[in-house]
DSSP file (Angstrom, degrees, kcal/mol; ACC not computed):
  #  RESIDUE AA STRUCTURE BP1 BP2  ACC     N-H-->O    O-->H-N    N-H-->O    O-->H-N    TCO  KAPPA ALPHA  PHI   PSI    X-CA   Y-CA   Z-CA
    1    1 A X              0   0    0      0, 0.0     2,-0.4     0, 0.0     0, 0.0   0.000 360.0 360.0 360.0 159.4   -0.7  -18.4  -14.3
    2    2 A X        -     0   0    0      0, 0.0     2,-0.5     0, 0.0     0, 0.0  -0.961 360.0-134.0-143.5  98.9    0.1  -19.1  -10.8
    3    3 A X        -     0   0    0     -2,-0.4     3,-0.1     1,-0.2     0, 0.0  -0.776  20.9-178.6 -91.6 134.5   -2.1  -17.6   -7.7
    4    4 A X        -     0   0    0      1,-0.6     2,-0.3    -2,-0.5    41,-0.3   0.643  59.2 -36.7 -92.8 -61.4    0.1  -16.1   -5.0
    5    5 A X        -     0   0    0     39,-0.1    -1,-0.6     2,-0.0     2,-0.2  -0.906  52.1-131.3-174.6 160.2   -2.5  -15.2   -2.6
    6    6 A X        -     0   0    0     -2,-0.3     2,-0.4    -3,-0.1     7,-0.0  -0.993  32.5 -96.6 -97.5 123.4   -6.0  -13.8   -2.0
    7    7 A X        -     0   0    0     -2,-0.2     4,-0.1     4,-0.1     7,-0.1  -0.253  30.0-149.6 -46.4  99.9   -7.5  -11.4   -0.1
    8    8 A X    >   -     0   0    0     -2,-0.4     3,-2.1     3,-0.1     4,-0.3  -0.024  36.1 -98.3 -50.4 153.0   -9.0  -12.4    3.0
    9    9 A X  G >  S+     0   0    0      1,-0.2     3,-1.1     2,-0.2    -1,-0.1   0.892 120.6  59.9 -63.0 -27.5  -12.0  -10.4    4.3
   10   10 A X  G 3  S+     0   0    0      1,-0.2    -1,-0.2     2,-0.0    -2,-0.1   0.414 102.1  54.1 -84.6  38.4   -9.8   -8.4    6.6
   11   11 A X  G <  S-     0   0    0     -3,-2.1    -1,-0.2     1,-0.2    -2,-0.2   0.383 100.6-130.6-149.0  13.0   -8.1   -7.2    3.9
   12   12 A X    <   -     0   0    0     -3,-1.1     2,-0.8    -4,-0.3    -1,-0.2  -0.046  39.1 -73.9  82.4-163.5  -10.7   -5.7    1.5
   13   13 A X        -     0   0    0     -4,-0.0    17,-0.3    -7,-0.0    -1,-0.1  -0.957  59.8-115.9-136.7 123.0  -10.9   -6.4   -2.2
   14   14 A X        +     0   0    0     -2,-0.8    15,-0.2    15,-0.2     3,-0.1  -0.153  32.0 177.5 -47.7 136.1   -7.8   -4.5   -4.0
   15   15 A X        +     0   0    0     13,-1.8     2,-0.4     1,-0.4    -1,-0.1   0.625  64.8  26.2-115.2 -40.8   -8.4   -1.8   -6.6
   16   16 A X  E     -A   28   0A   0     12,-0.5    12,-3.8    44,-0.1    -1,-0.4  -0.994  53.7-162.8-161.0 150.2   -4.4   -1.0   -7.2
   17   17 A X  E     +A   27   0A   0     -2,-0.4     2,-0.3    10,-0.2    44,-0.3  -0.465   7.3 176.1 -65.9 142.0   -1.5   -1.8   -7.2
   18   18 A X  E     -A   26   0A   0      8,-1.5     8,-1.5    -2,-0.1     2,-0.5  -0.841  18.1-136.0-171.7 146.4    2.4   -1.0   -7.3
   19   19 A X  E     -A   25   0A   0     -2,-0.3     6,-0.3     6,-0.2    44,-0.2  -0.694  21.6-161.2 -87.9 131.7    6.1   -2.4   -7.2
   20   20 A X        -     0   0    0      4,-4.1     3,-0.4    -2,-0.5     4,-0.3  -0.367  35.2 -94.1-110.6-148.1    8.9   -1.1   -5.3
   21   21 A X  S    S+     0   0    0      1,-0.2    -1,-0.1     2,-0.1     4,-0.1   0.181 107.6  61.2-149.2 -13.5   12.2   -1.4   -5.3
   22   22 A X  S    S-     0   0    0      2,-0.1    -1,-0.2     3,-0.0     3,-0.1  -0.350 118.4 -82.5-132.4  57.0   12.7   -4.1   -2.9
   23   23 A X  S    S+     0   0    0     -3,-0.4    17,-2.1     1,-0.3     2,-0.3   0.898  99.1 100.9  83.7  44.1   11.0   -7.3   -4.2
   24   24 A X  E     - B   0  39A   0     -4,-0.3    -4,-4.1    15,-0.2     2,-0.3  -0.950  54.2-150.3-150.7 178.9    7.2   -6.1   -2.8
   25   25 A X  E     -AB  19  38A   0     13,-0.9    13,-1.1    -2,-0.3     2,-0.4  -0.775  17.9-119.4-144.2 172.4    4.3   -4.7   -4.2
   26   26 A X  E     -AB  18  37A   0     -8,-1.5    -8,-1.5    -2,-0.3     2,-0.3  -0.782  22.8-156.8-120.1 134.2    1.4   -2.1   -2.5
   27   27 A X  E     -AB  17  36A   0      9,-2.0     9,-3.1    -2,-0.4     2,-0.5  -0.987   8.7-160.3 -72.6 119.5   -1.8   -2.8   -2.2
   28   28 A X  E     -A   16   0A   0    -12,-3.8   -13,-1.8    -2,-0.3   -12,-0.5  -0.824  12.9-140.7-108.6 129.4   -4.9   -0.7   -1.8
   29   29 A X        -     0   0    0     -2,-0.5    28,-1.1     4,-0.3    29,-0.6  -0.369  12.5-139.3 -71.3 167.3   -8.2   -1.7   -0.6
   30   30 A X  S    S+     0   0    0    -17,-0.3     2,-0.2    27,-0.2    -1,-0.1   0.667  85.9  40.1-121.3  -6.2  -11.0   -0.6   -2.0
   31   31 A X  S    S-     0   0    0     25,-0.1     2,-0.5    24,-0.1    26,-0.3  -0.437 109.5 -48.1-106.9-141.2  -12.8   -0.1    1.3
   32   32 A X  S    S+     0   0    0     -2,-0.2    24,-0.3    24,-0.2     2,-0.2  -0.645  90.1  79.4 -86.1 117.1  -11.7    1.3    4.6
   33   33 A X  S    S-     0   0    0     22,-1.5    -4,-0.3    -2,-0.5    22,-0.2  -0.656  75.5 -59.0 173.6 170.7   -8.5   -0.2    5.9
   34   34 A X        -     0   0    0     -2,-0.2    20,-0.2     1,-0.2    18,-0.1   0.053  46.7-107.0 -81.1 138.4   -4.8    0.1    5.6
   35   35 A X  E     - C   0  51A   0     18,-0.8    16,-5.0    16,-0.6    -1,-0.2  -0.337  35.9-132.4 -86.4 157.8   -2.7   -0.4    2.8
   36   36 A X  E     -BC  27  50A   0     -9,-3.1    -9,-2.0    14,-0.2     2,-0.4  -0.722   9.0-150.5-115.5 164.9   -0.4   -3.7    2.6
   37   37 A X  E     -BC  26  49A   0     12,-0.6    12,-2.0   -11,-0.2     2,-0.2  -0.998  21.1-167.5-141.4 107.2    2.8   -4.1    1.8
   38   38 A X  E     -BC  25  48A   0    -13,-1.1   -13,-0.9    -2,-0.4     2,-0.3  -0.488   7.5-171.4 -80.9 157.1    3.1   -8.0    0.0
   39   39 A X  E     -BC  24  47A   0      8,-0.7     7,-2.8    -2,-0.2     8,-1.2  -0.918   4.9-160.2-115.9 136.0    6.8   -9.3   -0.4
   40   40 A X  E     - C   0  45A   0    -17,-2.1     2,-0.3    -2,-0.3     5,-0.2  -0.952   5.9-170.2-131.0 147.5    7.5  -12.2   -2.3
   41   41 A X  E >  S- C   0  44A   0      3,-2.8     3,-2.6    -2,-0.5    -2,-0.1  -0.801  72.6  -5.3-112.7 152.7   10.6  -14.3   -2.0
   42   42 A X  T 3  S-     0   0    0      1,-0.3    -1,-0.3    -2,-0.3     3,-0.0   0.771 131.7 -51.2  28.0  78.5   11.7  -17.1   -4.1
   43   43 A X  T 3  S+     0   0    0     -3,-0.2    -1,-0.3     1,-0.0     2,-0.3   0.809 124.4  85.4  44.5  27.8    8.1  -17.0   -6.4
   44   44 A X  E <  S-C   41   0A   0     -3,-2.6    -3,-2.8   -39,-0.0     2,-0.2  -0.986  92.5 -89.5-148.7 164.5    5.8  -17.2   -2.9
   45   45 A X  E     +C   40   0A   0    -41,-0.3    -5,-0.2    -2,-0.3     3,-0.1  -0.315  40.1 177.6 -65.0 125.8    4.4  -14.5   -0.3
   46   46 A X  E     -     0   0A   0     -7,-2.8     2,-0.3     1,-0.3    -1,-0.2   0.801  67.2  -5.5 -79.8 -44.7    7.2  -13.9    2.7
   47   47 A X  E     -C   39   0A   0     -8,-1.2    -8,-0.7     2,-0.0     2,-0.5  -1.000  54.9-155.2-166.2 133.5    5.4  -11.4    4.6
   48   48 A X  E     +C   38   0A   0     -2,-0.3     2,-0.3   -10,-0.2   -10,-0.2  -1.000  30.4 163.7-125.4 143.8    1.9   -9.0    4.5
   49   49 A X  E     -C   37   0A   0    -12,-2.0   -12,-0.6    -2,-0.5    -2,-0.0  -0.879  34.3-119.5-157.0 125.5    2.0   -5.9    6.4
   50   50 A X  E     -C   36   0A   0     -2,-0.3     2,-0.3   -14,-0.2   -14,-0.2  -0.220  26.7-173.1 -74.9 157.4    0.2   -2.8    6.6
   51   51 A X  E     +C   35   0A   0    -16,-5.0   -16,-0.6     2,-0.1    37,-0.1  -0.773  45.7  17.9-141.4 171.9    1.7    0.6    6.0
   52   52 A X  S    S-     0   0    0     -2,-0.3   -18,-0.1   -18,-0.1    31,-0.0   0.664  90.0 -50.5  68.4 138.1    0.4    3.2    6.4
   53   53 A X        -     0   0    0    -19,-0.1   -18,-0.8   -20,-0.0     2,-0.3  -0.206  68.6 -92.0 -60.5-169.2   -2.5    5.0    8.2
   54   54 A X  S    S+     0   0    0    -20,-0.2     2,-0.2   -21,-0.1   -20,-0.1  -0.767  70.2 137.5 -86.9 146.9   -6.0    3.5    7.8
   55   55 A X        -     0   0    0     -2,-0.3   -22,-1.5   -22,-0.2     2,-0.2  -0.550  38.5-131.3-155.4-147.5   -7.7    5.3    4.6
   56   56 A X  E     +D   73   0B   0     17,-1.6    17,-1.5   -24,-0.3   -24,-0.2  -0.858  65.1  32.5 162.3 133.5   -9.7    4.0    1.7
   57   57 A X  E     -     0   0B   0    -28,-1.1     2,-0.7   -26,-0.3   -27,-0.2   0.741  47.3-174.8  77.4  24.0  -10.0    4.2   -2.3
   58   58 A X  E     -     0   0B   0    -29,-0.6    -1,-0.3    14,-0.2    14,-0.2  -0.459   3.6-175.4 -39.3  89.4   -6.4    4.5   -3.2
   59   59 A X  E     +     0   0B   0     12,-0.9     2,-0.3    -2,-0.7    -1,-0.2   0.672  69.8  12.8 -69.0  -6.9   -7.8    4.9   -7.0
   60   60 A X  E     -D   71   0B   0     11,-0.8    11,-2.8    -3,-0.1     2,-0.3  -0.924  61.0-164.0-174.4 141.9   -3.9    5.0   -7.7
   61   61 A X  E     -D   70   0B   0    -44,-0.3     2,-0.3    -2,-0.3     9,-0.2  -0.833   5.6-177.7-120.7 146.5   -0.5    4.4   -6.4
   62   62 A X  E     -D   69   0B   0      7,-1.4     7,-1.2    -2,-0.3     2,-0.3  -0.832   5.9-166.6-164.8 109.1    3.0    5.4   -7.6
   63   63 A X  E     +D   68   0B   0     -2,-0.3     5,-0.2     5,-0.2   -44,-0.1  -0.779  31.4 133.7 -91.5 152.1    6.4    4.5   -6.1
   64   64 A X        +     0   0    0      3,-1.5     4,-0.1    -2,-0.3    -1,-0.1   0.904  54.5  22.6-176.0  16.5    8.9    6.3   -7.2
   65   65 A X  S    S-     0   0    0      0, 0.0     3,-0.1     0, 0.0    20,-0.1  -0.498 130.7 -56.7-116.7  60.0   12.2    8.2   -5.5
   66   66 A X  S    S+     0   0    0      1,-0.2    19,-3.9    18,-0.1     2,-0.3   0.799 121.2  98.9  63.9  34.5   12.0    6.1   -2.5
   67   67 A X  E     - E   0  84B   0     17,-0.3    -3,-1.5    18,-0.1     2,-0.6  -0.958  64.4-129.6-142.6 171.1    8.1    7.2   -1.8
   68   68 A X  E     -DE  63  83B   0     15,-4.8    15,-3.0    -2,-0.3     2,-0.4  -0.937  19.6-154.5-116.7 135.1    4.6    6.1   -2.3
   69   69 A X  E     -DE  62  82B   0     -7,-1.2    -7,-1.4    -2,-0.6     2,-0.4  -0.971  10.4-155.8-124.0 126.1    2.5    8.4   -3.7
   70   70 A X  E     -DE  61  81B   0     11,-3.8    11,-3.1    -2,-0.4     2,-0.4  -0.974  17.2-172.1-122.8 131.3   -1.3    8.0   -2.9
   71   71 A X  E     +DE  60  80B   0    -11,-2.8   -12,-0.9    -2,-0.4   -11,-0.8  -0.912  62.6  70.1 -85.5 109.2   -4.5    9.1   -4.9
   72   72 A X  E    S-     0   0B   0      7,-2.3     7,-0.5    -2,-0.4     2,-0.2  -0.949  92.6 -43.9 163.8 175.8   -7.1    8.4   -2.5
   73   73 A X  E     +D   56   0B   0    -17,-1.5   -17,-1.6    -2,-0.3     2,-0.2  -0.726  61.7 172.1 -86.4 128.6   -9.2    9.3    1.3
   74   74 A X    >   -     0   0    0     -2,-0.2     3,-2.5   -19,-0.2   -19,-0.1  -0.649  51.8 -73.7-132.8 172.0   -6.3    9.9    3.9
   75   75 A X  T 3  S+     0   0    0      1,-0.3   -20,-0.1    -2,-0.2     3,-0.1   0.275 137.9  41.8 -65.3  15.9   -6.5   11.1    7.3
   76   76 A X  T 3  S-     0   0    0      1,-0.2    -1,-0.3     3,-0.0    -3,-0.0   0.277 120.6-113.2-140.4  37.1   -7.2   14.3    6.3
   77   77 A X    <   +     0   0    0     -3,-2.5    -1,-0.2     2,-0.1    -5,-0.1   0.269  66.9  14.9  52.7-161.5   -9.4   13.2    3.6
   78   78 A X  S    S+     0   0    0      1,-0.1    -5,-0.2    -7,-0.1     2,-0.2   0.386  92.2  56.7 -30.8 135.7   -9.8   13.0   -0.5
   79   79 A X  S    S-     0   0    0     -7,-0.5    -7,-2.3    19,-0.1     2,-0.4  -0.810  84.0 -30.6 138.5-154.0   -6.2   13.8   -2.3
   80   80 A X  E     -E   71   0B   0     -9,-0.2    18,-1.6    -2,-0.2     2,-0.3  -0.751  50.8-178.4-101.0 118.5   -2.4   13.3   -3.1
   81   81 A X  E     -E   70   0B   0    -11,-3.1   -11,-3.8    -2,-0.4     2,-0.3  -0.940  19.1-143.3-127.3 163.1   -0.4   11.9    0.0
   82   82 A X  E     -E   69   0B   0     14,-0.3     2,-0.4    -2,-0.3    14,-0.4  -0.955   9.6-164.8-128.6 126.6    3.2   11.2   -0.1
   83   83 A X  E     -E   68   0B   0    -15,-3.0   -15,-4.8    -2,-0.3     2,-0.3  -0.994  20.2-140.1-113.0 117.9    4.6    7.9    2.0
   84   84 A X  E >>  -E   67   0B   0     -2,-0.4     3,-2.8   -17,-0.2     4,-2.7  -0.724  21.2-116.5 -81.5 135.8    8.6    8.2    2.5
   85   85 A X  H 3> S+     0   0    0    -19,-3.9     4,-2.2    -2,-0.3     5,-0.3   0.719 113.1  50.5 -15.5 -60.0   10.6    4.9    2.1
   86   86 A X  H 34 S+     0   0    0    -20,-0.2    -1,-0.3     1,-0.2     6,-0.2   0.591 111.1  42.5 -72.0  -8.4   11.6    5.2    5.9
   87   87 A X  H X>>S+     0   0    0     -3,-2.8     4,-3.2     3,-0.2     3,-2.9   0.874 111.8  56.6 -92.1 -46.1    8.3    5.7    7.4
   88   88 A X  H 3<5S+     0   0    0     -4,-2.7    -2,-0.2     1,-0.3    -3,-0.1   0.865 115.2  41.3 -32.2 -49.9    6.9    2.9    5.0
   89   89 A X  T 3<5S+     0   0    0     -4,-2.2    -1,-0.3     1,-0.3    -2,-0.2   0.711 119.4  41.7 -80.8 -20.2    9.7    0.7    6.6
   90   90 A X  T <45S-     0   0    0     -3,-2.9    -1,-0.3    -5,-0.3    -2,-0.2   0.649 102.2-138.0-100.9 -11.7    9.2    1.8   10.0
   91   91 A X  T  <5S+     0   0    0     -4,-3.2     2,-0.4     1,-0.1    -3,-0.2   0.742  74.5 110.7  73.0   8.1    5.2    1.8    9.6
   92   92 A X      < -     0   0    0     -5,-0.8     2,-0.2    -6,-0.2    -1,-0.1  -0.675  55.2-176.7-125.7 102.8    5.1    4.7   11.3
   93   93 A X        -     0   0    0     -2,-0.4     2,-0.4    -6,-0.1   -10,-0.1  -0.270  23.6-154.4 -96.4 148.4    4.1    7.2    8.6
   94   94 A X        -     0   0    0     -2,-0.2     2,-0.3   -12,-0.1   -10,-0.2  -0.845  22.8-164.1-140.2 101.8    3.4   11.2    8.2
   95   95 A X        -     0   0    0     -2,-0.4     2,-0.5   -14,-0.1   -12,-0.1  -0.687  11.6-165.0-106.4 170.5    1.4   11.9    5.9
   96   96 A X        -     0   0    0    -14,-0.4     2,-0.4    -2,-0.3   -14,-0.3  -0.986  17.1-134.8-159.6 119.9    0.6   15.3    4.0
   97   97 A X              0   0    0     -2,-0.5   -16,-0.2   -16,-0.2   -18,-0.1  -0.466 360.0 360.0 -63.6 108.8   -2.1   16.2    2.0
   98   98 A X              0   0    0    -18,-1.6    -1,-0.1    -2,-0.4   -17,-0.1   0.400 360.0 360.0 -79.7 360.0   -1.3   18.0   -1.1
């Protein structure tokens, strides 16, 4: 087993997880601040970058037809928000409360 990285204090202690479709994974913190977006390249971190607005508790994550689907407190608090591939990638996000 191989550690990749650890969360630094501005970047919260993780709760969940998810892969996407282009060699990264999601990350949620498990208190308030923005979810990251890991990449790893040839078996090491490339690049962390937050996506998303700032929220908290993503008890669950799911990528899956080119979105991120979040369980968790969003800016318009407690529920289901939906992140599309292109805002992920542009970081600038709209999200909507199911």
């Amino acid at each position: 087993m191989e550690l990749l990285h650890s969360a630094d204090p501005t970047e919260g202690s993780w709760i969940s997880m998810v892969a996407d479709d282009k060699a990264g994974s999601s990350f949620s913190p498990q208190s308030e601040g923005p979810l990251l977006r890991i990449t790893i390249s040839h078996g090491r971190v490339s690049r962390i970058e937050p996506i998303g607005p700032t929220g908290d508790s993503a008890m669950g994550l799911l990528y899956t037809d080119h979105s991120l689907f979040v369980n968790g407190h969003g800016p318009k608090g407690t529920g289901i928000y939906r992140l599309r591939a292109m805002e992920i990638n542009s970081m600038r996000p709209s999200c909507c409360a199911s």
